[in-house]
C-alpha positions in Angstrom: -33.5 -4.6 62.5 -31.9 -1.4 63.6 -31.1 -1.4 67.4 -31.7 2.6 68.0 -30.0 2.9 71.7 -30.8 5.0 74.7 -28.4 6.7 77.1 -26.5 3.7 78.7 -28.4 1.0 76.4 -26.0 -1.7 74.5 -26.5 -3.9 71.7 -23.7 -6.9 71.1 -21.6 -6.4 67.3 -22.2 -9.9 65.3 -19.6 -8.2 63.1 -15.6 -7.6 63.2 -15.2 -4.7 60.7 -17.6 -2.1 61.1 -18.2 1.4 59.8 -19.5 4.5 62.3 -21.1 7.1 60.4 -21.7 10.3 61.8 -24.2 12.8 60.6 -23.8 16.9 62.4 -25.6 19.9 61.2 -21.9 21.7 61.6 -18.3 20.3 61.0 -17.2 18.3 64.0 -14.3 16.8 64.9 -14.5 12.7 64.8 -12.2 10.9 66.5 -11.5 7.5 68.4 -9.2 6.0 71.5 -8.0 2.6 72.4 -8.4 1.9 76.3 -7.5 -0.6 78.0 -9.5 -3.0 80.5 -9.9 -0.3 83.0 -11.1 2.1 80.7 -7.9 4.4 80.6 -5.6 5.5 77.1 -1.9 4.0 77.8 -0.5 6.6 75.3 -1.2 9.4 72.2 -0.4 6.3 70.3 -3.9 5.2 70.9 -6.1 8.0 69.9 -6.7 8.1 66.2 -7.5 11.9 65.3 -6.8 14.0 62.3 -3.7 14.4 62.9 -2.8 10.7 63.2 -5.8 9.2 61.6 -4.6 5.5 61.7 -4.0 3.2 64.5 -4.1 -0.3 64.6 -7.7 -1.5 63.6 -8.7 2.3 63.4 -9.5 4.9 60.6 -11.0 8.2 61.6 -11.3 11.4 59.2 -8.3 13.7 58.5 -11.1 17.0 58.8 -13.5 18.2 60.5 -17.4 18.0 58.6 -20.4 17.4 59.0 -20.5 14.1 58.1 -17.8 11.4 58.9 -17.3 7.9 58.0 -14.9 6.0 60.1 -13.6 2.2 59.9 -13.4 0.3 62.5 -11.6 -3.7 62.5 -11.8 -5.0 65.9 -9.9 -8.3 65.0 -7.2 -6.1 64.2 -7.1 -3.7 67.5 -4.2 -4.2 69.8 -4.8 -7.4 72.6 -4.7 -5.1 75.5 -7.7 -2.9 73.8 -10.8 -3.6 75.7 -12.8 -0.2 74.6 -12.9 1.9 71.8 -14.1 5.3 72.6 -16.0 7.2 69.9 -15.2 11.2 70.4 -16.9 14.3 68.7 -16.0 17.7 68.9 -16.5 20.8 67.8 -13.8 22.7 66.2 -12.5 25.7 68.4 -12.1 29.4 67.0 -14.0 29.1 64.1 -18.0 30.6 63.1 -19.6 27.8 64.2 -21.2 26.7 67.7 -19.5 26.7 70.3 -21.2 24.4 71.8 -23.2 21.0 71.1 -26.7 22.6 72.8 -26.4 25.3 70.2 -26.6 22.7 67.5 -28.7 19.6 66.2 -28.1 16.7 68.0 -25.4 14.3 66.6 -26.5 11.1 65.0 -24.5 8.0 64.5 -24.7 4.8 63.5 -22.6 1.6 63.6 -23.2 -0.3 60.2 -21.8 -3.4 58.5 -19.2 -3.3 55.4 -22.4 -4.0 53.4 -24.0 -0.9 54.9 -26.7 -2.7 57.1 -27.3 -0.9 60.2 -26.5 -2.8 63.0 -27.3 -0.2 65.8 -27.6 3.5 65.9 -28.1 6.9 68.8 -29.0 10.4 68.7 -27.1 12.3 71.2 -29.4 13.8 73.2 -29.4 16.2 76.6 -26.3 18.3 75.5 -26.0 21.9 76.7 -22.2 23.7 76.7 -20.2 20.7 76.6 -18.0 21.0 73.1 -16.9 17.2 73.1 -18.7 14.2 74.1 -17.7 10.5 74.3 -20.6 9.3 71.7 -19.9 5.6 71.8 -18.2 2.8 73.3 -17.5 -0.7 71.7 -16.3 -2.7 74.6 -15.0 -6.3 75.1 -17.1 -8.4 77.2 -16.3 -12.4 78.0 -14.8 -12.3 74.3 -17.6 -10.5 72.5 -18.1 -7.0 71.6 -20.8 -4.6 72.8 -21.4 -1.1 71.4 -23.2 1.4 74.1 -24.6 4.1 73.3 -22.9 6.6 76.3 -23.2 10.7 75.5 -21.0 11.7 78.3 -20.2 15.4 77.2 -17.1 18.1 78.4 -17.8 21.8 78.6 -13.6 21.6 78.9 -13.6 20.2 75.7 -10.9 18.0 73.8 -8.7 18.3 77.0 -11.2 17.3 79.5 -12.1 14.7 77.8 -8.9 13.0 76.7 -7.6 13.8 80.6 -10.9 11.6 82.1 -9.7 9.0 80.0 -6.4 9.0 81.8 -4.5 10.7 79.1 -1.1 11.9 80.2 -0.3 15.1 77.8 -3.7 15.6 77.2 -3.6 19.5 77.0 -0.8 18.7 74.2 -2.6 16.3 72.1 -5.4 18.4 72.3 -3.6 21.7 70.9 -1.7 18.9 68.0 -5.9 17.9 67.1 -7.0 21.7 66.9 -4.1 22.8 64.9 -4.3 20.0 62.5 -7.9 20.7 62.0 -7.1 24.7 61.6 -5.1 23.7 58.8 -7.7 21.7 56.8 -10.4 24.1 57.8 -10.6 24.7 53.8 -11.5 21.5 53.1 -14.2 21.2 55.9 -17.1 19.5 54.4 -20.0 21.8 54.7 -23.3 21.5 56.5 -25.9 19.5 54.6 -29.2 21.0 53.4 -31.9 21.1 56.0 -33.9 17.9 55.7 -37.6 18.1 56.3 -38.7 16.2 59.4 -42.5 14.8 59.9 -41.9 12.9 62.9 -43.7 13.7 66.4 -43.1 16.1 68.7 -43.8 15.9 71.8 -43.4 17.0 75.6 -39.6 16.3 76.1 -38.7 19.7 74.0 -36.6 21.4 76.6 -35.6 18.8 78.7 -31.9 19.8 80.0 -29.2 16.9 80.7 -29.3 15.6 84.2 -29.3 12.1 85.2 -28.3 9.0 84.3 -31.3 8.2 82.3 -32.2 11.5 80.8 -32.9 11.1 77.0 -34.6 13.1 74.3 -37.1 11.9 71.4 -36.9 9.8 69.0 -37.6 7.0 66.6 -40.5 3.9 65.7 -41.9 1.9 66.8 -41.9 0.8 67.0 -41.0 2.0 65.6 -41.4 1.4 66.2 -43.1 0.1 64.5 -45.1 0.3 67.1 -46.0 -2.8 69.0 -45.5 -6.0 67.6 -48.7 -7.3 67.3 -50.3 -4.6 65.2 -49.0 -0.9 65.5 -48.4 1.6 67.9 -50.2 4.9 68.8 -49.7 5.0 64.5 -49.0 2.7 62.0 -45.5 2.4 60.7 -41.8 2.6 62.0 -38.9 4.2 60.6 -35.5 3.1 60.8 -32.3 6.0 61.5 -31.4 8.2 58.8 -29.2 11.5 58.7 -29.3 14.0 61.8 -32.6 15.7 62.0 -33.3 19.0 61.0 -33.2 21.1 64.5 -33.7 24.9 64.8 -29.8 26.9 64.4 -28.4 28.3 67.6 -30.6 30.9 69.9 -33.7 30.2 68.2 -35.9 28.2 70.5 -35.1 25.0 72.3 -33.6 21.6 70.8 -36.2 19.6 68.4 -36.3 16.1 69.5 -37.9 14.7 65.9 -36.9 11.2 64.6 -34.3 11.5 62.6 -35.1 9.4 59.5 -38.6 10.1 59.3 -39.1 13.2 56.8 -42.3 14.6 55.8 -42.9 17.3 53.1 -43.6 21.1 55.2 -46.6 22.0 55.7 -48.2 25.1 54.4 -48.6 26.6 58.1 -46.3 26.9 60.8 -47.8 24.6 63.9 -49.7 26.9 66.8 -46.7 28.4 69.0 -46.3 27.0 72.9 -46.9 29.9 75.3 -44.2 32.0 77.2 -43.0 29.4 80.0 -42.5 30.6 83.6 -38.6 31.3 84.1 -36.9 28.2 85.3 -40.0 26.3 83.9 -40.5 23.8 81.0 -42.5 25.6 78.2 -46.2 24.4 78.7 -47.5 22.3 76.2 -49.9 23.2 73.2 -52.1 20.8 71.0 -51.0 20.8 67.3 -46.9 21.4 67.4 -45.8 19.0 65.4 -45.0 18.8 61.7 -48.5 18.5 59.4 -50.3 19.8 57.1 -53.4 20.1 58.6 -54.1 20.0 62.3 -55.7 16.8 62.4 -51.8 15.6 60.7 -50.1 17.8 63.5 -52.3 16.1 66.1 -51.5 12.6 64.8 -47.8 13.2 64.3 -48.3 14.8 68.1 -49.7 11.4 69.6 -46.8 9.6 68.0 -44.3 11.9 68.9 -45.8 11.6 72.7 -45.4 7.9 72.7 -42.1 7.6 71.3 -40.9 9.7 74.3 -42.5 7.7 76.5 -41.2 5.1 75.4 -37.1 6.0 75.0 -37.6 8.1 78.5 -39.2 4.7 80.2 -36.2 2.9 78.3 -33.7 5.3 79.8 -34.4 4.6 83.4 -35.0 1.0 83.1 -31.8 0.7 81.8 -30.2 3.3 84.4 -31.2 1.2 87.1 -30.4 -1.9 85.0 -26.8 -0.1 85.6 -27.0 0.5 88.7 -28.1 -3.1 90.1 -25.0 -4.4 87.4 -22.7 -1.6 89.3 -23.7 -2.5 92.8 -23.5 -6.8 92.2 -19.5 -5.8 90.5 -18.9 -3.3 93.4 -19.8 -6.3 96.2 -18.0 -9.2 94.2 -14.7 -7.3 94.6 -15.1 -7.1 98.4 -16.1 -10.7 98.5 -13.4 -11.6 96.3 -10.1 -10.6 98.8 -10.2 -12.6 101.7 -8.7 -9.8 103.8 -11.6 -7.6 103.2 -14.7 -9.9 103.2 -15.5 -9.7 106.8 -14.7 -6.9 109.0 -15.8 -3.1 109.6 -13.8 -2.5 106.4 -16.3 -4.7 104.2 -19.0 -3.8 105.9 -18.1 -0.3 105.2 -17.5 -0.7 101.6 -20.6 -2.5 101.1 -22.4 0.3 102.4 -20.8 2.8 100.0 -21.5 0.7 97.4 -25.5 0.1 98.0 -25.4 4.1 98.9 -24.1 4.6 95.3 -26.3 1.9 93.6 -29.4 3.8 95.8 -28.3 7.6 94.7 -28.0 6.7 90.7 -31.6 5.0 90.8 -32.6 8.0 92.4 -31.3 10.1 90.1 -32.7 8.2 87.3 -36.1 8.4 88.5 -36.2 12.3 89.0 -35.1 12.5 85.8 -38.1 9.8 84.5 -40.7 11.9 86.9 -39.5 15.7 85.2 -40.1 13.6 81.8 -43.4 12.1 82.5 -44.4 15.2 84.1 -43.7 16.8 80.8 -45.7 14.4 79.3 -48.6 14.1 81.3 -49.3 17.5 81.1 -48.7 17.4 77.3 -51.6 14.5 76.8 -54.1 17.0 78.6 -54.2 19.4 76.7 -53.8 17.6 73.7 -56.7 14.7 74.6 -59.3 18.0 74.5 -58.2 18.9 71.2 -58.1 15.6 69.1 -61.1 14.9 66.7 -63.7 12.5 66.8 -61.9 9.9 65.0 -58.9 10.1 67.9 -60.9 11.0 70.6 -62.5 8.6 74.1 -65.8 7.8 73.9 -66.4 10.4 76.6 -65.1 13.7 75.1 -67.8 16.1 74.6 -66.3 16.5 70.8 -68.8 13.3 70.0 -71.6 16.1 71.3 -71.6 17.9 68.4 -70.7 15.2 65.8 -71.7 15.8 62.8 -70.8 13.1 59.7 -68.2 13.8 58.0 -67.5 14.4 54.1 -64.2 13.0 53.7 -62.3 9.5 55.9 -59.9 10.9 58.2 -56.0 10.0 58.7 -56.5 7.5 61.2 -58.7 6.0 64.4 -58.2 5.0 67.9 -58.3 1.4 69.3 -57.8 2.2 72.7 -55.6 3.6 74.7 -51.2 2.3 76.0 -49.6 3.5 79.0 -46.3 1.4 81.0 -46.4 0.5 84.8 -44.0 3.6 85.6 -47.0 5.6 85.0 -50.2 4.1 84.9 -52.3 7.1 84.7 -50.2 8.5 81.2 -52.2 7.2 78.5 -51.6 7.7 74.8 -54.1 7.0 72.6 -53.1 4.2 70.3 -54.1 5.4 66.7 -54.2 3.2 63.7 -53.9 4.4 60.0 -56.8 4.5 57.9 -57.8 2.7 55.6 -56.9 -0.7 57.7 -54.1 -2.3 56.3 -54.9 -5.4 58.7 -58.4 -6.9 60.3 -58.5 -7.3 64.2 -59.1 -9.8 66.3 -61.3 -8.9 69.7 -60.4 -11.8 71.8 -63.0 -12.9 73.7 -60.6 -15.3 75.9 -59.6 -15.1 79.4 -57.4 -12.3 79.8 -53.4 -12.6 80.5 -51.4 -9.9 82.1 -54.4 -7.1 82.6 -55.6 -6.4 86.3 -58.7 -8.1 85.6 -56.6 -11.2 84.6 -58.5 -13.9 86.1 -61.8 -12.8 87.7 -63.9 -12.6 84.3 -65.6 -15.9 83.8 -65.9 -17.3 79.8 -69.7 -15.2 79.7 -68.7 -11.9 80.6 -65.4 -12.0 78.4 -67.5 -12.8 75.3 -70.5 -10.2 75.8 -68.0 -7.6 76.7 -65.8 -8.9 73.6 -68.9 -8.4 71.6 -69.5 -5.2 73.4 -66.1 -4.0 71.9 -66.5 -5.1 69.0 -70.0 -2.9 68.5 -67.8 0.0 69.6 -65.4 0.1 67.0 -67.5 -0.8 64.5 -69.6 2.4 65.5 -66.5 4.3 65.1 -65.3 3.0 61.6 -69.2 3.8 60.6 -68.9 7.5 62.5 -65.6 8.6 60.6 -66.5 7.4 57.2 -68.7 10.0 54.8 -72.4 8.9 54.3 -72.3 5.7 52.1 -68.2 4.5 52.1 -68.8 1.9 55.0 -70.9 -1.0 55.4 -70.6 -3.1 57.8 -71.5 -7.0 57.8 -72.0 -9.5 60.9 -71.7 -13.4 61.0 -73.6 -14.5 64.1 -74.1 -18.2 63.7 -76.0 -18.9 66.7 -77.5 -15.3 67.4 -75.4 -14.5 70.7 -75.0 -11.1 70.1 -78.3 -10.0 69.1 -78.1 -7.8 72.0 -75.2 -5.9 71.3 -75.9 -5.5 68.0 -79.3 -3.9 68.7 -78.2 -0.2 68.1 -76.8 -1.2 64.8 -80.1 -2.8 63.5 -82.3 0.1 65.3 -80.9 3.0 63.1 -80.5 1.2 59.9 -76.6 0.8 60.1 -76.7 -2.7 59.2 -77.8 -3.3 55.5 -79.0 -6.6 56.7 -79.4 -8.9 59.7 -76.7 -10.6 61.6 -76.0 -14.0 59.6 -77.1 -17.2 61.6 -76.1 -20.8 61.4 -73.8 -22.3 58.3 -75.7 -21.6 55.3 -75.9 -17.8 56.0 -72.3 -17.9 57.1 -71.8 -19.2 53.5 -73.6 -16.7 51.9 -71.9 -14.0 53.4 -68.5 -15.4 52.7 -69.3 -16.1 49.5 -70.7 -12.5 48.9 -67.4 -10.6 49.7 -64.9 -13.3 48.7 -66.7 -12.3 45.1 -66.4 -8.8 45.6 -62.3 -9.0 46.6 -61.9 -11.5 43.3 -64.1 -8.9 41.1 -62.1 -6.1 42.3 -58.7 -7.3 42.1 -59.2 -8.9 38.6 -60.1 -5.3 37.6 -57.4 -3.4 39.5 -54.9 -6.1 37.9 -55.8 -5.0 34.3 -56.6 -1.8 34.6 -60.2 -2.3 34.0 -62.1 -1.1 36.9 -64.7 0.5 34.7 -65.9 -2.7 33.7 -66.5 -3.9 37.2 -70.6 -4.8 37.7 -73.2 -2.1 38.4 -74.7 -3.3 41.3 -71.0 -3.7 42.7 -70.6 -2.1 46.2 -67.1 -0.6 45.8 -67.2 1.8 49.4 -65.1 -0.4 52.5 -66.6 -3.1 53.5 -66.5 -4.3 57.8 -67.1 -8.3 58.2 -67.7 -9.2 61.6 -67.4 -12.7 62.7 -68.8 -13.3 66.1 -68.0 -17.0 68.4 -65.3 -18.3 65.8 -65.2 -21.6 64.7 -68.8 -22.0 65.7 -70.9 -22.6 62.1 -67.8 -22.6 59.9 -67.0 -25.7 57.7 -63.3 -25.9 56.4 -64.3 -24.2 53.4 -65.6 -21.4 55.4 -62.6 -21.4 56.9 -60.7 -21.0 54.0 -62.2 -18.1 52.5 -62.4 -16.2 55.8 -58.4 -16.6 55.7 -58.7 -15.4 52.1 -61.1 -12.2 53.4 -58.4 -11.5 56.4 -55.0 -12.2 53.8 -56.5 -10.0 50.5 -59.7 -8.3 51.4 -57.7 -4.8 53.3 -55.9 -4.4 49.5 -59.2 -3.9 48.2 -61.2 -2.7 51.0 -62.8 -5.5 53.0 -62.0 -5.9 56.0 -62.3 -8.3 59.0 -63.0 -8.1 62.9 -63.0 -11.0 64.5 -64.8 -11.8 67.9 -63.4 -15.1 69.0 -61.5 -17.0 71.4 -57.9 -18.7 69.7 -59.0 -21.9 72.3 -62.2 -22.5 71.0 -60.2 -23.2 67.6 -57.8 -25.5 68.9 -59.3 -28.3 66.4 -59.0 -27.1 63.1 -54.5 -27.2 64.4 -51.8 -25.2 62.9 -53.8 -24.3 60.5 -55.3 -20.9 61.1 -52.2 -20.0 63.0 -51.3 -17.5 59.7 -54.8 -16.6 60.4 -54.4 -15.2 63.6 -50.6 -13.7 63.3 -52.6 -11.8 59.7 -54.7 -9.6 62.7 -54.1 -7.1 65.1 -55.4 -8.8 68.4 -56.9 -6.4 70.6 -58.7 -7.2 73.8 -62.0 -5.9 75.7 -60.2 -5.2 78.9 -56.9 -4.2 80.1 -54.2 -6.7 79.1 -50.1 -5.8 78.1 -49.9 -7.9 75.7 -48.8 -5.5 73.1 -45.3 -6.5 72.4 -42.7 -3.4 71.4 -39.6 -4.6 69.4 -38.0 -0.6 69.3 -37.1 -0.5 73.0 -38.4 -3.8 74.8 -41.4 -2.7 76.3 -44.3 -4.7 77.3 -47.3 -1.8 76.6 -50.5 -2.2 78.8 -53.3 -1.7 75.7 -57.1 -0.5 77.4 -60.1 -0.5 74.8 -62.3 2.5 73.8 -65.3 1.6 75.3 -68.7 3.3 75.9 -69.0 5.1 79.4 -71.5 2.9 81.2 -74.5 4.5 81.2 -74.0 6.6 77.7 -75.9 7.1 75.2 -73.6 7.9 72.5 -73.4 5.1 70.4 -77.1 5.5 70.1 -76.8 9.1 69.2 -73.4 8.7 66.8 -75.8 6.2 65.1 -79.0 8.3 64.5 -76.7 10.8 62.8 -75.2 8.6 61.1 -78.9 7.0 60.0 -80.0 10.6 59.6 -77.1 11.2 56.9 -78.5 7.8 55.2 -81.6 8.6 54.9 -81.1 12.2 53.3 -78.9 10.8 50.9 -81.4 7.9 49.7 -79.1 5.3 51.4 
């Protein structure tokens, strides 16, 4: 998996010989340095740049384009090389920007010799700096790291190469700009605007400042979204080319993911409002890439969480540097007897915990201008997302009506992290389910109400939850494409279940003890084999008449009670093939009830997306490490609108001779 770095984040290199690709949206200069252990360039020798394009364990590009593909053999660098330093820069007196905040952000990533992408960083938070230090592969205890750095120059090539400790850096400089003046002709153009679908979201204008300031995006994830099911949406994306981004002096940096691509939609997304000068431009619902608002809205949500996620990242890891600074800072006092004790050392230690105290300070002005951003992003766009998105509580369930086609996707819930509790995204999942979900009913783990539940009130509220989204699934279906189906061996949740039987939304009553849990199972492990023969050979046509073939919801209330091992088996047959063909499974049960039947329903519970009636971070995030707190969409207490969602919904049924 693609490691897709932060601002300061690192990632160790399993490989020697590497390849760094670089992807502009104008010709750039690519170049590299050796340093040594303190960081600085001995000589020109060392800095491999068109002019010299080769030094030991070094390849760079002879041009400057927008793309660049340089080699890398880090058995082969010199033994005093402890860094290599990956430069850009943009070319000076030609057409083209001038500088790298008047341009797409840079993209790079370090791959294998087999192409495999080992780790990867947009470079974000650039304004008039024309060179930037994008990368470092460093040594470390005999292993190599690559951090992702984007520390940028406003002096340019000069400035740059002189931090590094350069001597004749204004001269090596002048040697780069003429070589590349003289193979300006063969500069590789820009490549054709690729068409970006991912999010966007509130961290559009966000100038560099701070150690942990970082732009948008990727998935996911992608994340991919959380590791136990998906994110605020379904899917991930790995890193592609340089996103497309809008040319210089029209509007403010884009921060979309750069490998996800969408087509373009038809209409251009509703324009943000004229910001106060000085201010951030204030947020507007629908700004993202889509072609239709409810798309735009979606690809919003993702976009939000994504920043939330890489901003979080960047000052974790900011401080993360700044603890690591501070310990290194103290161990070389400590480490000279002649200036371990003393006004001296206790002078220096001082300095050193000042330091330590101003970067985390730094980091988290930058984190609260970000979240700030964001939080007053998810206002405005929480009032404008449809039923299917939307909390229990918005007044857009008022005025629902049932709809006449299934909509892109449907919230579970709500994620925020602990740096700002009150900044919730909704977590959206894609529709139709490509995986069942699990409501577990056990004692909670990490949530604030983490222990003060007893086993009685977990399960009703479990079941509670359960009732909830199965209301929801119902509500955002047209009249007639869902039925839902309940297994209740030993009638526990005839309460919950009520409102479902009252407007007619359950074809028939809950199942109770082990030969209606047979029945049922029986029923739809049919349908799934029926349907799939017929998908299989193209013979759908000849499926049976009386064949239901709308989506189908199976819940299963108080797992393992009334199941036999054949039971069992099919219900792991319902959750393993029944999404591909439109049955689906929710699950109300607690894994430790379970514990007899052993390893074996393990692939059972890994196959769903485990989801819990009150607050718990157990939602695992494999794109940047985060631990996501996940809060269910529940019913106001009090509320009445299940009830009402349902009568519609009943109403609908009725008019259609359901």
């Amino acid at each position: 998996m693609t490691a897709e770095l932060v601002r300061g984040q690192n990632h160790p290199l399993s490989v020697a010989r590497l390849e760094i690709r670089v992807s502009a949206s104008h010709p750039v200069v690519a170049g590299a340095t050796l340093a040594d252990a303190d960081g600085r360039i001995p000589g020109a020798e060392w800095v491999a740049h068109p002019a010299s394009p080769r030094v030991p364990g070094l390849e760079v590009s002879r041009q400057a384009a927008a793309g660049h593909r340089l080699a890398v053999d880090l058995d082969a660098l010199p033994e005093a090389a402890h860094r290599v330093n990956v430069l850009l820069a943009l070319p000076s007196g030609g057409s083209g920007p001038v500088s790298f905040g008047a341009m797409a952000a840079p993209f790079l990533a370090v791959t294998g010799t087999d192409g495999v992408e080992i780790a990867s960083y947009t470079v974000t938070d650039l304004d008039a700096e024309s060179a930037v230090v994008a990368l470092e592969l460093y040594r470390r205890q005999g292993a190599w790291k690559v951090r992702a750095v984007g520390q940028g120059y406003a002096g340019g090539l000069t400035a740059m190469l002189h931090d590094q400790g350069l001597s004749g850096a204004a001269e090596l400089a002048a040697s780069i700009d003429e070589a590349v003046a003289q193979g300006v002709a063969r500069a590789v153009s820009a490549p054709p605007a690729q068409r970006a679908g991912g999010g966007t979201g509130a961290l559009r204008t966000a100038p560099a400042g701070g150690a942990a300031a970082d732009g948008r995006d990727a998935g996911a994830a992608a994340p991919a979204g959380p590791a136990a099911g998906q994110g605020p949406g379904t899917g991930g994306s790995g890193a592609g080319a340089a996103a497309p981004q809008p040319p210089a002096g029209s509007g403010p940096v884009s921060y979309r993911h750069p490998g996800r691509s969408t087509s373009t939609p038809p209409e251009p997304a509703p324009a943000a409002p004229p910001a106060e000068p000085g201010q951030p431009s204030r947020p507007v619902a629908g700004d993202a890439t889509g072609w239709s608002m409810e798309e735009r809205l979606y690809n919003q949500v993702w976009g939000m969480f994504e920043d939330l996620a890489r901003t979080t990242a960047a000052y974790r890891s900011a401080v993360d540097f700044a603890e690591s600074r501070l310990e290194q800072e103290l161990d070389r006092v400590l480490s000279d007897p002649r200036t371990r004790v003393g006004p001296a050392a206790d002078a220096a230690r001082e300095e050193a915990r000042a330091k330590q105290a101003q970067l985390v300070e730094q980091a988290r002005s930058v984190l609260d201008r970000d979240l700030a951003q964001l939080v007053a992003e998810a206002e405005v766009v929480e009032h404008a997302l449809p039923a299917a998105f939307a909390r229990w509580d918005s007044p857009v369930w008022q005025g629902y009506q049932v709809p006449l086609e299934r909509p892109l996707a449907l919230r579970l819930g709500d994620l925020h992290l602990p740096e700002r509790r009150d900044l919730r995204i909704p977590m959206l999942v894609r529709l139709p389910l490509q995986r069942g979900l699990w409501v577990d009913s056990g004692r909670a783990q990490g949530g604030p109400e983490a222990g003060l539940l007893d086993s009685a009130e977990m399960r009703r509220l479990a079941v509670d939850c359960a009732v909830a989204h199965a209301v929801r699934l119902l509500a955002v279906h047209p009249v007639g494409d869902y039925a839902v189906h309940v297994i209740d061996p030993a009638g526990a949740a005839g309460a919950a279940l009520a409102p479902l039987l009252e407007q007619g939304a359950l074809r028939e009553p809950p199942a109770a003890g082990a030969q209606g849990v047979s029945e049922v199972l029986a029923r739809l492990t049919r349908r799934v084999d029926l349907v799939q023969m017929a998908v299989r050979s193209g013979a759908v046509e000849s499926l049976p008449p009386d064949l239901d073939t709308g989506e189908h919801l199976l819940i299963v209330n108080d797992f393992p009670h009334g199941f036999d091992d054949r039971a069992v088996t099919q219900l792991r047959y319902l959750a393993d093939e029944g999404p591909s063909v439109g049955v689906h499974l929710m699950m109300v049960a607690d894994r430790e009830d379970a514990r007899a039947y052993g390893p074996v329903l393990d692939p059972l519970w890994r196959s769903l997306l485990r989801i819990t009636p009150v607050p718990d971070d157990h939602l695992a995030d494999p794109w940047v490490g985060h631990a996501w707190t996940y809060e269910p969409s529940l019913v106001p207490v009090g509320s009445d609108v299940v009830r009402q969602v349902l009568w519609q919904v009943g109403q609908a049924r009725k008019a259609y001779g359901i």
